[in-house]
C-alpha positions in Angstrom: 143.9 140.3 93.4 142.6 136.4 92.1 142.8 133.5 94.6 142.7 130.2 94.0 140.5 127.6 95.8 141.3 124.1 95.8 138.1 122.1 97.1 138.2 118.4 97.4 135.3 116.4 97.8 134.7 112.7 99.3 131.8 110.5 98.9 131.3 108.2 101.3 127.7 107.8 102.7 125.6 105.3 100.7 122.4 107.2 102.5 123.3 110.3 101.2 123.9 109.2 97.6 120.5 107.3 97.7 118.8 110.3 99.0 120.4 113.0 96.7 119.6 110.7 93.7 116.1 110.5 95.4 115.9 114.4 95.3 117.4 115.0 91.9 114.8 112.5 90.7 117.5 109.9 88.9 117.4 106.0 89.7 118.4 104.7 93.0 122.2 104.2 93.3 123.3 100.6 92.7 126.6 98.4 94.0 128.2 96.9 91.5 131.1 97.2 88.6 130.6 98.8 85.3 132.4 99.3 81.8 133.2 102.8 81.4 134.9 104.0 78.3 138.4 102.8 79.8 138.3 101.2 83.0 135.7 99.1 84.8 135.3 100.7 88.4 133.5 99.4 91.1 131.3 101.2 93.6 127.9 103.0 93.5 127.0 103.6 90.1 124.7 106.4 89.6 123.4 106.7 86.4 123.0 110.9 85.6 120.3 111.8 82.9 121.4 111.5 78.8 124.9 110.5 80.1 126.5 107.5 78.0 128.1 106.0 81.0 127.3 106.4 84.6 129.3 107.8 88.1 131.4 105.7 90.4 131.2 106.3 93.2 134.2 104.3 94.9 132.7 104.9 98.8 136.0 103.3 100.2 138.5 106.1 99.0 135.4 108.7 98.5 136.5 109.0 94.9 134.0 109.7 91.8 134.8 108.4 88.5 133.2 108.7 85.0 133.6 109.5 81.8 131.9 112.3 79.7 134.2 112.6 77.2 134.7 116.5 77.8 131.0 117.2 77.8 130.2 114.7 74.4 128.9 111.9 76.4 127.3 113.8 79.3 126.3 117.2 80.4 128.9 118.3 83.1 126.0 120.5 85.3 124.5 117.6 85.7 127.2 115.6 87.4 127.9 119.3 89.2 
């Protein structure tokens, strides 16, 4: 018998975000608003290794955005 699991995840702690990009050895998040491929979303942006754009983070709603273009402009593992 399968099962499906629905997990939905928030980011909202600035610390944590710092301190997991600390540990995963990638630049310290920064504040601010970026270009992405379509859109220009403002929160942390965290900037993953080889990736063309970076992550926003949106730490109001807890939302991640980015663009990888289905694996083209960023390795997925790494944003997992």
């Amino acid at each position: 018998m399968s099962h499906i699991v629905t997990i939905k995840n928030e980011v909202r702690d600035y610390q944590a975000v710092n301190v997991t990009c600390r540990r995963l050895q990638l630049p310290p998040p920064i504040l601010g608003t970026v270009q992405l491929f379509s859109g220009l979303p403002a929160g942390l942006i965290v900037r993953l290794t080889d990736w063309t754009y970076p992550a926003v983070i949106d730490t109001t709603t807890g939302q991640v955005r980015y663009d990888n273009y289905n694996g083209a402009w960023g390795d997925q593992s790494h944003l997992d």
